[in-house]
C-alpha positions as CSV (number, residue, x, y, z in Angstrom):
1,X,54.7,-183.1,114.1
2,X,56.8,-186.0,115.0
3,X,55.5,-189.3,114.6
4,X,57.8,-192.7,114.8
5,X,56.3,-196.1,113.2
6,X,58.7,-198.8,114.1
7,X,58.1,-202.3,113.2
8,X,59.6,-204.7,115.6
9,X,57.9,-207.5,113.8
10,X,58.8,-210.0,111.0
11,X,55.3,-208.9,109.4
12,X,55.0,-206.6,106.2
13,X,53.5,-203.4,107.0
14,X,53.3,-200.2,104.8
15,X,54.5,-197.8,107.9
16,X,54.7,-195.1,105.7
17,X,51.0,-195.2,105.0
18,X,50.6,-195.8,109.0
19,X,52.4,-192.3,109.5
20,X,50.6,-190.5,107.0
21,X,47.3,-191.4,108.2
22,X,48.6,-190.6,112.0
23,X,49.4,-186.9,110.4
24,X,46.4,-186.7,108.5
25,X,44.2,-187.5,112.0
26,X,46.5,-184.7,113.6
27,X,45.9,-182.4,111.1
28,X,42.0,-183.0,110.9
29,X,41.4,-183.1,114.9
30,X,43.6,-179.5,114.9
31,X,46.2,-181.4,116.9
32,X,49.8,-179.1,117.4
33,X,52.0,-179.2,114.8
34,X,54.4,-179.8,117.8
35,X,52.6,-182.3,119.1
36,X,54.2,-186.0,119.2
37,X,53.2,-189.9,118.8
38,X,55.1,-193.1,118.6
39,X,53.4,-196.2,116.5
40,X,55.1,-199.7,117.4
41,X,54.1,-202.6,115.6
42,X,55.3,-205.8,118.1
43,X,54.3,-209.5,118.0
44,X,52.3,-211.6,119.8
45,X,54.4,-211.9,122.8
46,X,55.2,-208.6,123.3
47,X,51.7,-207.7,123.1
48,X,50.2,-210.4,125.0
49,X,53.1,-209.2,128.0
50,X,51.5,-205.3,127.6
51,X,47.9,-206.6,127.6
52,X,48.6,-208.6,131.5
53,X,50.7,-205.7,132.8
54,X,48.4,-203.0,131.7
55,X,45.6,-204.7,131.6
56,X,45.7,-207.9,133.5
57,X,44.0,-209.4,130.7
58,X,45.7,-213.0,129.2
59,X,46.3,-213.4,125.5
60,X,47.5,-210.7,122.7
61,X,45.2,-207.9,121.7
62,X,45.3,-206.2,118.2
63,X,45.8,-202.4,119.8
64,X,46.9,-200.5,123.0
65,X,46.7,-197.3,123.8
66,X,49.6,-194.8,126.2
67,X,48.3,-191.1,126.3
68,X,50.9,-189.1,127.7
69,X,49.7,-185.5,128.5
70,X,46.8,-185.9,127.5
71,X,46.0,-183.6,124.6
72,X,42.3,-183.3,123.3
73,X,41.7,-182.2,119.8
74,X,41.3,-178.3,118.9
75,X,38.8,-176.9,117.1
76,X,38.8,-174.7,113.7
77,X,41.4,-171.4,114.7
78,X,42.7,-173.2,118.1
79,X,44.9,-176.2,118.4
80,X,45.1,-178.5,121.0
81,X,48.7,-177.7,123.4
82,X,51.8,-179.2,122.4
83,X,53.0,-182.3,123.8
84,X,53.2,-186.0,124.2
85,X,50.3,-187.7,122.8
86,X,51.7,-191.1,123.4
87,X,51.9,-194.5,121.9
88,X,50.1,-196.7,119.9
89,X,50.9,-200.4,119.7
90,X,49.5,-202.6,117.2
91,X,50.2,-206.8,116.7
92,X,49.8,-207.3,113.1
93,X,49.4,-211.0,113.7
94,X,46.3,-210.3,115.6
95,X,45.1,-207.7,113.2
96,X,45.8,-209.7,110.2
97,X,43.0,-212.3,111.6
98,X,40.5,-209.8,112.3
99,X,40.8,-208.9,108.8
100,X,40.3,-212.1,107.2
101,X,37.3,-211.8,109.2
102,X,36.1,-208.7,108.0
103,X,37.3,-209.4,104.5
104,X,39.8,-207.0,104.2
105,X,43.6,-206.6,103.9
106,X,45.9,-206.5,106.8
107,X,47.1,-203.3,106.1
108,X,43.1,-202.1,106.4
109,X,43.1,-203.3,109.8
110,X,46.4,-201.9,110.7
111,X,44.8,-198.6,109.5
112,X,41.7,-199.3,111.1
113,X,43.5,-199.8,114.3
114,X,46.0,-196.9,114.3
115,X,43.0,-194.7,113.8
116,X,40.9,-196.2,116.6
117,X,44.1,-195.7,119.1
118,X,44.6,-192.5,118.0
119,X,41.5,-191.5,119.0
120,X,42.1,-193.2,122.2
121,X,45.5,-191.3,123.0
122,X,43.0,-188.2,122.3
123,X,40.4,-188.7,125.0
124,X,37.8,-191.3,122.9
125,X,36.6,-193.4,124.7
126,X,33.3,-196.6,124.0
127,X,32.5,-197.7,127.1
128,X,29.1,-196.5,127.2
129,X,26.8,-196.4,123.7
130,X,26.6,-192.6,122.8
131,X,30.6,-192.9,123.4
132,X,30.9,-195.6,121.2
133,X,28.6,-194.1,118.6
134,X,30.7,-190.7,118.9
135,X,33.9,-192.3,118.5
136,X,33.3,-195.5,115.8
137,X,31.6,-192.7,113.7
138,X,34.2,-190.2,113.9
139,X,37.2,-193.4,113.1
140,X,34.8,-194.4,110.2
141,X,34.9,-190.7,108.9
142,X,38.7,-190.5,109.4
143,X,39.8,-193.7,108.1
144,X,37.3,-193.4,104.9
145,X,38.9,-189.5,104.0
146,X,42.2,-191.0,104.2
147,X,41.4,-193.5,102.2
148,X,39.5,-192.1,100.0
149,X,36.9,-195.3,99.9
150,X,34.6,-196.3,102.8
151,X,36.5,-197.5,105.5
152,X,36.9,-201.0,106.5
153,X,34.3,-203.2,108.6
154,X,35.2,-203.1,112.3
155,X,36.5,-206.6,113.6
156,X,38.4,-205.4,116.6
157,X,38.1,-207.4,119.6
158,X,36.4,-205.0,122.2
């Protein structure tokens, strides 16, 4: 598995938790061992640029997701193809709000938000209810096995 977590940001981050929750995710959702995804941690600015291009929405978000060649997850005996799963940026600034919000730590929400963008660069979607139920379970069930404690309230902005 390769996975690159850079921080391009002035803001404290634990990126080695970052890349052992992106493994973890991998390894539950059966994803390649040869599989690869990049983690960039920018600031507002950068991320507010990303949101209009991609987006053409004004303002920074707290995640964005790339997917590359668009791998779905395996199942038990049969991983998903090799490949490029994509990128994942995060703006800690943004996510640090959020989590004073939900009364959590930073870090939580950087967590919180890896997880949901992984899920993203895997095919998730929540644009419709029983999508949004499918995936916000499946993050909560992720994101509380890595942790081993239930995981953090949901603040992102949507």
């Amino acid at each position: 598995m390769s996975v690159d977590v850079i921080n391009e940001t002035e803001e404290s981050a634990d990126l080695e938790e970052l890349t052992a929750l992106v493994v973890s995710i991998m390894d539950t959702l059966y994803v390649h061992p040869d599989a690869e995804v990049s983690v960039m941690l920018v600031d507002e600015a950068a991320m507010e640029g990303l949101h209009l291009q991609w987006m053409d929405l004004p303002g920074p978000t707290d995640v964005m997701s790339f997917p590359l060649d668009e791998l779905r997850p395996g199942k038990p005996g049969v991983l998903s193809g090799p490949g490029m799963l994509g990128d994942i940026v995060l703006c800690p600034t943004v996510a640090a709000a959020q989590a004073t919000a939900g009364g959590h730590s930073t870090q939580d929400e950087l967590d919180l938000l890896t997880t949901h963008g992984m899920l993203h660069l895997l095919g998730y979607d929540h644009a419709e209810p029983d999508e949004r139920e499918e995936m916000f379970g499946l993050q909560r069930t992720l994101l509380s096995d890595f942790l081993g404690r239930p995981a953090p309230k949901e603040t992102m902005g949507e």
